[in-house]
N, C-alpha and C positions, 0 to 999 in steps of 0.2 A: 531437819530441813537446813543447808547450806543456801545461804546469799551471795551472788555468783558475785556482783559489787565489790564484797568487803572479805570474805571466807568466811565471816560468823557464821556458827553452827547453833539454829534453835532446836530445842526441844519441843516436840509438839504432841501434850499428853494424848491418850484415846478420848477423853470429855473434851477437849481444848479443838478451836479451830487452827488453821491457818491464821486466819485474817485476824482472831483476837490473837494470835502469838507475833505474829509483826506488827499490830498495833502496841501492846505493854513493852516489846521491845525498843519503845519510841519512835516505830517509823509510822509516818504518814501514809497512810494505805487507806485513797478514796472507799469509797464502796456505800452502795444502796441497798443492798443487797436485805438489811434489817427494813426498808420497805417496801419490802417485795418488788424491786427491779433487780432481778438475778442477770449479771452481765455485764453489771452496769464497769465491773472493774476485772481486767482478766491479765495476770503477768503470765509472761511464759516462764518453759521448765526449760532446762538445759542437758540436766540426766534425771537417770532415776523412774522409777514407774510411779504414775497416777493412779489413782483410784479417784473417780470420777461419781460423784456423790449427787446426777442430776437426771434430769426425766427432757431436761431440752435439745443436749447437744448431740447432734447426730456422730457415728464413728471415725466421720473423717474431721470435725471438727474438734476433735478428742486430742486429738494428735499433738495439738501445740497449746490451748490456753490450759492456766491454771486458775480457775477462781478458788480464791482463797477461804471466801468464807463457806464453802461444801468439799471441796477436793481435798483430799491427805496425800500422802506418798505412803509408797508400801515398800517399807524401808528409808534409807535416806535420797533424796531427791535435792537438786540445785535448784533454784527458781531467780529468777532475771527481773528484778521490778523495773 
């Protein structure tokens, strides 16, 4: 995962979130999501294909958020905090 921001490029294992790899990387990334308000925080992507890890978001709404704490990239993916 590329930070459109800065260039840094994180690693984001298969057990690993999103949202826990931009939080250890020190960034501040709200999120409810650990109680159960899924939404509550969504950056968008810039490139890159999503894999989309939820049962809410209708296809057209697929299109642009990334929640971090269910969504991976399939491959490398930019994301825009």
């Amino acid at each position: 995962m590329k930070l459109a921001s800065d260039g840094r490029i994180l690693q984001v294992a298969a057990h690993d979130s999103a949202l826990d790899v931009l939080r250890r990387s020190g960034l501040a990334v709200p999120s409810s999501c650990e109680a159960g308000l899924f939404g509550s925080y969504d950056c968008g992507y810039v490139a890159g294909a999503v894999i989309h890890r939820d049962s809410l978001l209708s296809a057209a709404a697929r299109k642009q958020p990334f929640a971090p704490c269910i969504s991976s990239g399939c491959g490398r993916i930019v994301v825009d905090l």
